[in-house]
N, CA, C and O of each residue as an XYZ file, in Angstrom:
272
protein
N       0.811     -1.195      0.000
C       0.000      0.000      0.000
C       0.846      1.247      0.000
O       2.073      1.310      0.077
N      -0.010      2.210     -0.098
C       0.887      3.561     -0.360
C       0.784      4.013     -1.255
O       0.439      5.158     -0.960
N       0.841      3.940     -2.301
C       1.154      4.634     -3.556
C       2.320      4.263     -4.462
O       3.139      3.419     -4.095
N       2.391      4.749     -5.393
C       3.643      4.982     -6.169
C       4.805      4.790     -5.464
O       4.562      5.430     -4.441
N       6.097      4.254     -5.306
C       7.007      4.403     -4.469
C       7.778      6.012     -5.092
O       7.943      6.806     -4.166
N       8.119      6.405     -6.121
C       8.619      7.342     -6.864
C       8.145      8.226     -6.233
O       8.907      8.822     -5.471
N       6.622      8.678     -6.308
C       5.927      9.927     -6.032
C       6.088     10.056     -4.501
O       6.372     11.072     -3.867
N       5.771      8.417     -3.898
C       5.883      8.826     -2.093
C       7.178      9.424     -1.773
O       7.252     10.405     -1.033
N       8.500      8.710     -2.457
C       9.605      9.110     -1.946
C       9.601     10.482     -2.505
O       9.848     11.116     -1.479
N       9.467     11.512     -3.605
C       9.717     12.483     -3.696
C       8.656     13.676     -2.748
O       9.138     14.640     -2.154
N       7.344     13.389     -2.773
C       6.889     13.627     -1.460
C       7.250     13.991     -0.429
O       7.253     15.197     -0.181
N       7.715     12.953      0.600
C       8.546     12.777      1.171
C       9.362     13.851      1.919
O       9.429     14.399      3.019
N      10.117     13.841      0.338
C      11.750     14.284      0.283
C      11.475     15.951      0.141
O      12.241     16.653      0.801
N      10.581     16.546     -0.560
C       9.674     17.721     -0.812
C       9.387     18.236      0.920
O       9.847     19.157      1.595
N       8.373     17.103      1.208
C       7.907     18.266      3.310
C       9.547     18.155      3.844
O       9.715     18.792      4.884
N      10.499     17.627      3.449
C      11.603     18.175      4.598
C      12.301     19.489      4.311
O      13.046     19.878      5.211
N      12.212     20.175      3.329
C      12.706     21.499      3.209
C      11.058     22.392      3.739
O      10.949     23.121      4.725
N      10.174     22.111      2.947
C       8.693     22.758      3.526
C       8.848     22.575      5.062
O       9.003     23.722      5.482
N       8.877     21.895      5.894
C       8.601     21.937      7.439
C       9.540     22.792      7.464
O       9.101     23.935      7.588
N      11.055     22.697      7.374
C      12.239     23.783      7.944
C      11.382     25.019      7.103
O      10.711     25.452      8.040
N      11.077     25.672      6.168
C      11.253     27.214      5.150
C       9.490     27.426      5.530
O       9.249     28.282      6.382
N       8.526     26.818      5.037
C       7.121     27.496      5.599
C       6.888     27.215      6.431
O       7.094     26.151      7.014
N       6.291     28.280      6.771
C       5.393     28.619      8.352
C       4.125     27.988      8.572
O       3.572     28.090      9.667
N       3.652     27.390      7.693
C       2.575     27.004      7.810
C       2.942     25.538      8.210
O       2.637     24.980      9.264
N       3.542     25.106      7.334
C       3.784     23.606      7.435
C       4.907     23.670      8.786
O       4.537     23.055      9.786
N       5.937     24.216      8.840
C       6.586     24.299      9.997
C       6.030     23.918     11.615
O       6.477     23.120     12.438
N       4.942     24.791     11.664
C       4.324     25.127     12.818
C       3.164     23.642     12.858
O       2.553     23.328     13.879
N       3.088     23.094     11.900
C       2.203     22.039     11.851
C       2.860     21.313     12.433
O       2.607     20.821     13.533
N       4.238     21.068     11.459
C       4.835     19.818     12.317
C       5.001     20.103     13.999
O       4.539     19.425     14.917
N       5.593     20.997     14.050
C       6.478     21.496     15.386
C       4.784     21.052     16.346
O       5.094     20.468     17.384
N       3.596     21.164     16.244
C       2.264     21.076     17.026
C       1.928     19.662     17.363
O       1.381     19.265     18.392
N       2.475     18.722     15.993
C       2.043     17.237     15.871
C       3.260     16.636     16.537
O       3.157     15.414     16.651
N       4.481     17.192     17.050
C       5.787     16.562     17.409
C       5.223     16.408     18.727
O       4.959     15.371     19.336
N       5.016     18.216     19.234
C       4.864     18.686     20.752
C       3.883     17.815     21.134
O       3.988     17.405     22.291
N       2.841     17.364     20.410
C       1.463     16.603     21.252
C       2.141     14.986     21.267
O       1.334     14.176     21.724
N       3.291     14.460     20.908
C       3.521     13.120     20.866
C       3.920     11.885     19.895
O       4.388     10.768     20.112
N       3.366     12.873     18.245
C       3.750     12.365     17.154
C       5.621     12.040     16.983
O       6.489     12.898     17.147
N       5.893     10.363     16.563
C       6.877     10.648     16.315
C       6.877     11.085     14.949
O       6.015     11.043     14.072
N       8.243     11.584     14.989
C       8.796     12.713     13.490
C       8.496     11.820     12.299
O       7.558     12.298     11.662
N       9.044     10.483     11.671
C       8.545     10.355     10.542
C       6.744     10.576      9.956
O       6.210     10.998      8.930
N       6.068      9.770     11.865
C       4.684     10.115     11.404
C       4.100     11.435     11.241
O       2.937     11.530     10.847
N       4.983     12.734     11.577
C       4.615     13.650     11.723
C       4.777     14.473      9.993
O       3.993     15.260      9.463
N       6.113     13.907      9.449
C       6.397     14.398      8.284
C       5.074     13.782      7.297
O       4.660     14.668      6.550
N       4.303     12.402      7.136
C       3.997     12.228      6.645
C       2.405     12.520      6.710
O       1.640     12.105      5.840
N       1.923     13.392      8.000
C       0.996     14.442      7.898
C       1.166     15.527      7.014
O       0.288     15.822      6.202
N       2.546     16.328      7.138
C       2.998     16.828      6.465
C       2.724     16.987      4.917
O       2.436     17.984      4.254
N       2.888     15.837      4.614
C       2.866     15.089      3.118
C       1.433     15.640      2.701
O       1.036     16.472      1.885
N       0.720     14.629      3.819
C      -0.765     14.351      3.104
C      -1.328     16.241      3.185
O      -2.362     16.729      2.729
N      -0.520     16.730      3.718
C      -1.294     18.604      4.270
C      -0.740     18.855      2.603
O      -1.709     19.055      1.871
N       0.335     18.880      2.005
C       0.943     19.536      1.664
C      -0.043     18.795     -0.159
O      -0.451     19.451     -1.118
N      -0.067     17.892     -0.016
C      -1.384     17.394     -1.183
C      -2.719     18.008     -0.796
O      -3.575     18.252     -1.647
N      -2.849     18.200      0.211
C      -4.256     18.556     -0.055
C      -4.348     19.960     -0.081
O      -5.478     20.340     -0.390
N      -3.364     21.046      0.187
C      -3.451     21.993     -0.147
C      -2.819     22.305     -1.810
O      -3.127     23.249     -2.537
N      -2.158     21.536     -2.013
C      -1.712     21.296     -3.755
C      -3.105     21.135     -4.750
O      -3.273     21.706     -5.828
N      -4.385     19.856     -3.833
C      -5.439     19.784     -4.770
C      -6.385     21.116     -4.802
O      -7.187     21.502     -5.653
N      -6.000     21.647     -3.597
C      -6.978     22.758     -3.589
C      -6.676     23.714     -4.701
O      -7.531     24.199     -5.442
N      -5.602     23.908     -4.747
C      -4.977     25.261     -5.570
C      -5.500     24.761     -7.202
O      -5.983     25.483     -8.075
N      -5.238     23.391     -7.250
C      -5.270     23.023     -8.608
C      -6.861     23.410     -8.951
O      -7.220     24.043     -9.944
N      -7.788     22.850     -7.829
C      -8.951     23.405     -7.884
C      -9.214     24.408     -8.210
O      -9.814     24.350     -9.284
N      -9.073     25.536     -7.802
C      -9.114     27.018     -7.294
C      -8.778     27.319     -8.992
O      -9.691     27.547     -9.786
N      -7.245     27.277     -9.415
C      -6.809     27.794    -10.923
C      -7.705     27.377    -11.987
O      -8.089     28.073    -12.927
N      -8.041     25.985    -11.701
C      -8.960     25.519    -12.958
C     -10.530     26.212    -13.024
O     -11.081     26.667    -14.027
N     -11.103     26.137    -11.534
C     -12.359     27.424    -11.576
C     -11.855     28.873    -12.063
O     -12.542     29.893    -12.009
N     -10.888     28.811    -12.417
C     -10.361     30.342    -12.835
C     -10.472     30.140    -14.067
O     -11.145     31.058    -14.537
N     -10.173     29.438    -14.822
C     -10.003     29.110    -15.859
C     -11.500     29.327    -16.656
O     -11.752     30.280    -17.393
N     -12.285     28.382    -16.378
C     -13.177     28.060    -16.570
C     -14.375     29.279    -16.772
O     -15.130     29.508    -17.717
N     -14.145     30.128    -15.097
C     -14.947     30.841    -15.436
C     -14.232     32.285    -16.606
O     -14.901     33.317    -16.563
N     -13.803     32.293    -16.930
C     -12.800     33.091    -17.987
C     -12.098     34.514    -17.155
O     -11.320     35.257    -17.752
């Protein structure tokens, strides 16, 4: 299970500069560490945050699109 191994590992490899450089994702992890999460499970919240704010956007541009 999982996915793609390619896409998970670049994933991955993608939230470890995002947790250190944004604030958003930063402060996520640093919240999910402090309450008990260990760090890999915490990066791979990370992950799944960092897709679902990716589908949103994709969302968002294509209603742009659309509506002209």
């Amino acid at each position: 299970g999982g996915g793609r191994l390619e896409v998970r590992n670049a994933l991955y490899y993608a939230a470890l500069p995002a947790i250190r450089f944004d604030p958003l994702l930063r402060d996520f992890y640093k919240r999910l560490t402090e309450n008990g999460k260990p760090g890999k499970v915490a990066v791979i919240a990370v992950v799944r945050k960092m897709v679902t704010i990716l589908n949103a956007r994709m969302r968002d541009h294509y209603a742009l699109i659309l509506d002209g």
